[in-house]
N, C-alpha and C positions, 0 to 999 in steps of 0.2 A: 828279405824277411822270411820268405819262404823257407829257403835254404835251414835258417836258422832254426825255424821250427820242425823242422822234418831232421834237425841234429835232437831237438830237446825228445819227439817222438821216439827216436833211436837210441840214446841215453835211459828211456824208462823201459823200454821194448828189453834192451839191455840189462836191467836191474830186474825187470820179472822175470825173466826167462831164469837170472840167477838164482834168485829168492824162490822159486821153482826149482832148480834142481838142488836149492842145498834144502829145502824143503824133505825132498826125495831124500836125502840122504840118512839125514835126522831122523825122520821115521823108521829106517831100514835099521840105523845104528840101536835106535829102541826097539823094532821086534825082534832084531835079531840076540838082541843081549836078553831081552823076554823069552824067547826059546830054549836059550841056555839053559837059563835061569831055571826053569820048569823043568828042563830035562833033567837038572841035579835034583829035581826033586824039589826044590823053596815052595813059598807059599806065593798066592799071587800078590800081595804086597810086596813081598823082597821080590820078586820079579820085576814088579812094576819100579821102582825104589832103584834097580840097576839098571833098569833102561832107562828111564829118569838122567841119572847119571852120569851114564855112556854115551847118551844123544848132547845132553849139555857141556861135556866133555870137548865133543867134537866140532859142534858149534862151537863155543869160545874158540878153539881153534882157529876155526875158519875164517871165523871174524875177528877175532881179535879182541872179544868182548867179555867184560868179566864173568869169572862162570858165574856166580850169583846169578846175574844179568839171562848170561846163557840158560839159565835152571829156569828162570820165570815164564821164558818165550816155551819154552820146551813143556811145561806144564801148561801157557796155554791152548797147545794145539789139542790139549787132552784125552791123549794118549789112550789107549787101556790096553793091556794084556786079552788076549783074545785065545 
């Protein structure tokens, strides 16, 4: 029984550590497309609106999840242009 739960520990130890670094990624994919964005000059909406985008983009990717799907998580972590 032990054994078994020190696998279930390791399976979620597992899954954070993931959902942590695609975390990291996500966000890097939004300010970095927010940087652009700003340096061509846009407003902070179409900044905000491409990094939106480019992070949900990437996500679905990753996951394999519709972007719709991908769009909603990525507007939860609620981003802003900075």
């Amino acid at each position: 029984m032990i054994l078994r739960a020190e696998n279930v520990y390791d399976d979620i130890f597992e899954k954070l550590i993931l959902d942590l670094a695609s975390k990291e990624m996500v966000e890097e994919a939004y300010f970095e497309t927010v940087t652009e964005a700003l340096a061509r000059n846009e407003s902070l909406l179409t900044a905000h609106k491409e990094g939106v985008t480019a992070a949900a983009m990437l996500l679905a990717a990753m996951t394999g999840t519709e972007e719709d799907d991908a769009r909603k998580e990525v507007v939860a972590l609620d981003l802003r242009p900075q």
